[in-house]
Backbone bond lengths (Angstrom), bond angles and torsions (degrees), N, CA, C in turn:
res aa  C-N    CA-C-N  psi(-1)  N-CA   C-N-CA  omega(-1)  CA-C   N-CA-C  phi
1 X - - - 1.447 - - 1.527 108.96 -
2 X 1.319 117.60 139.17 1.614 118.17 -175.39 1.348 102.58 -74.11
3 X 1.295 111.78 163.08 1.661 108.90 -178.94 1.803 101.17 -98.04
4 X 1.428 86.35 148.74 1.779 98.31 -165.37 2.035 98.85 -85.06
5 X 1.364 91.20 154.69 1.300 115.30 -172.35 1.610 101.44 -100.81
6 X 2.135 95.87 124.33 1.157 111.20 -179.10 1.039 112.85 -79.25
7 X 1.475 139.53 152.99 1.759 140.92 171.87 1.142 97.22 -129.99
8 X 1.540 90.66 165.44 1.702 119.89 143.09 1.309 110.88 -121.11
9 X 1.456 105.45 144.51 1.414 117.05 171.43 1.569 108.51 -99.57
10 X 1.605 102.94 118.89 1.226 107.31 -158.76 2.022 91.41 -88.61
11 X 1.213 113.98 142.04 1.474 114.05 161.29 1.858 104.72 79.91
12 X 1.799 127.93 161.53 1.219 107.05 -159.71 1.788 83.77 -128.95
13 X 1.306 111.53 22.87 1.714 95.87 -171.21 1.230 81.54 -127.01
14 X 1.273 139.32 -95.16 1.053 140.12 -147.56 2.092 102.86 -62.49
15 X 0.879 100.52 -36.95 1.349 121.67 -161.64 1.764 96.66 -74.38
16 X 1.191 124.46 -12.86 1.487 113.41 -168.60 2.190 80.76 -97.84
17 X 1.157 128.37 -0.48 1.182 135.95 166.26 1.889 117.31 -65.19
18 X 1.364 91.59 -53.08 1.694 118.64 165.36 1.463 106.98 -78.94
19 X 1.313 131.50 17.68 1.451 127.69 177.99 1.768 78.32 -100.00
20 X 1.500 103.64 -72.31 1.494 108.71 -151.73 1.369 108.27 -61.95
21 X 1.157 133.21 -5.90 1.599 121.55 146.32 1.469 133.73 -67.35
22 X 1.418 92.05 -37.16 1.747 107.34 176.61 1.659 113.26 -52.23
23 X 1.626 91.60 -44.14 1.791 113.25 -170.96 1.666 102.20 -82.14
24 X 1.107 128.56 -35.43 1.683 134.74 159.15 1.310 108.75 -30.10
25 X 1.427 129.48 -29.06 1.603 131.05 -134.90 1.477 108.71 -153.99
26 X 1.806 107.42 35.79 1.729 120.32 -156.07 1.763 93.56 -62.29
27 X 1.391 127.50 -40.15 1.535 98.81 170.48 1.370 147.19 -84.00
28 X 1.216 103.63 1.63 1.439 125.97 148.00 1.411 131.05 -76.73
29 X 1.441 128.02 -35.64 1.355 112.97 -164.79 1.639 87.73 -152.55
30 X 1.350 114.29 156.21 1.374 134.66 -150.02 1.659 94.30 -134.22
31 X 1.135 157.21 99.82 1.638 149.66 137.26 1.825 115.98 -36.91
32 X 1.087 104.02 101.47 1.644 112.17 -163.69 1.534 102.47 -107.86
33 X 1.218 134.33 -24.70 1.537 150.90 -160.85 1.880 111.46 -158.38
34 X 1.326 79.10 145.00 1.695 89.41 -176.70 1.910 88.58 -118.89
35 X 1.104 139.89 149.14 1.251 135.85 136.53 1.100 134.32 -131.16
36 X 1.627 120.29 116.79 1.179 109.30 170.47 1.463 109.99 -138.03
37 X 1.537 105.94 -148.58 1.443 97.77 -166.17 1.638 94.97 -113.50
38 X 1.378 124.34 -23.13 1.501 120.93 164.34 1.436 132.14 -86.03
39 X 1.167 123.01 85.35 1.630 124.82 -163.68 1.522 102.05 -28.14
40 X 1.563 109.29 -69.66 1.744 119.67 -178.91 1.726 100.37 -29.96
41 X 1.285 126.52 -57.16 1.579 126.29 -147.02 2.011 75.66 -77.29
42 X 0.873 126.56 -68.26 1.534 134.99 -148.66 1.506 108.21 -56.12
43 X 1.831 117.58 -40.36 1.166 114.61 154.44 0.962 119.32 -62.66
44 X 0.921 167.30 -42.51 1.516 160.04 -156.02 1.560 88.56 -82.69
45 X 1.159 120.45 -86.53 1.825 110.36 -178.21 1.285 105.15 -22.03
46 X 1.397 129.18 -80.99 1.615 128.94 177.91 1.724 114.80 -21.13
47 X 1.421 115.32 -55.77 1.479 97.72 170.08 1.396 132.39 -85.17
48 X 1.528 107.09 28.67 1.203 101.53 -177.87 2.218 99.85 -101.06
49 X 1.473 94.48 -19.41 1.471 106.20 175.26 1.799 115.88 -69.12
50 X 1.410 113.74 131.32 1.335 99.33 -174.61 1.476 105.80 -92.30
51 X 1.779 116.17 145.80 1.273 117.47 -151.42 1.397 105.86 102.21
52 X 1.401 130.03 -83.78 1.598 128.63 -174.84 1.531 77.96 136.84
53 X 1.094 102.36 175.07 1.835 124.67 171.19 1.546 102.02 -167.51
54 X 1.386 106.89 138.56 1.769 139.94 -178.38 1.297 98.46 -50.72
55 X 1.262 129.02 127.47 1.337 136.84 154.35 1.321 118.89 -100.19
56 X 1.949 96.37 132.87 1.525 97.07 -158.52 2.274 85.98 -131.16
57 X 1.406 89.73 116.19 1.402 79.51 172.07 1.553 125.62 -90.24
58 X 1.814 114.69 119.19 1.474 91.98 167.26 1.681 91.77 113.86
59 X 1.114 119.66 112.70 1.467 136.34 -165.21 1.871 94.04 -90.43
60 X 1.686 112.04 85.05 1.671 89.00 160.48 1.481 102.32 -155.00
61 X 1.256 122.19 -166.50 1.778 117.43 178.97 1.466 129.80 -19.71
62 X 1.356 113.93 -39.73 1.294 126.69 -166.48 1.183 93.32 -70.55
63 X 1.231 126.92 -77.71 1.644 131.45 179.83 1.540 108.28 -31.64
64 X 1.236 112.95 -66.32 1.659 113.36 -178.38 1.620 126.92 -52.01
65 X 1.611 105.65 -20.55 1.385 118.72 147.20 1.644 155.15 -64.91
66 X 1.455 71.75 -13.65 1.616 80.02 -176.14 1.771 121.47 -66.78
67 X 1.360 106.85 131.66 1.786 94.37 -165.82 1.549 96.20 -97.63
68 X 1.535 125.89 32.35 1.511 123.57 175.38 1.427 86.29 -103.04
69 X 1.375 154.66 -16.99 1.392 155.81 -115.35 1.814 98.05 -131.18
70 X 1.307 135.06 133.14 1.455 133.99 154.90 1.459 111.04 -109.01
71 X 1.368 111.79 -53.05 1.569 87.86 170.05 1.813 107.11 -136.96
């Protein structure tokens, strides 16, 4: 089996759109991070992922660093 590709879902409106594709495609791609800029909006997306996923507020270096992350 190929190994599945970690994300972040960048943003909690449009982006919980790009969740339900990610989650369409559970052996391909993994939801590892939620980010946004409203904790409240970003948790709620996060429990909608099964597993949970890291909430990271705020799109900047740190996020783009992470070596748990592929795209």
């Amino acid at each position: 089996m190929p190994r599945r590709h970690r994300v972040a879902i960048v943003g909690t409106g449009i982006g919980a759109r790009h969740a339900e594709g990610f989650l369409a495609n559970p052996d391909t791609f993994e939801i590892a991070v939620i980010c946004g800029q409203d904790r409240a909006r970003a948790e709620a997306l996060a429990a909608t992922i099964p597993g949970g996923a890291a909430i990271h507020l705020g799109f900047d270096d740190a996020l783009l660093a992470r070596p748990d992350l592929d795209i």
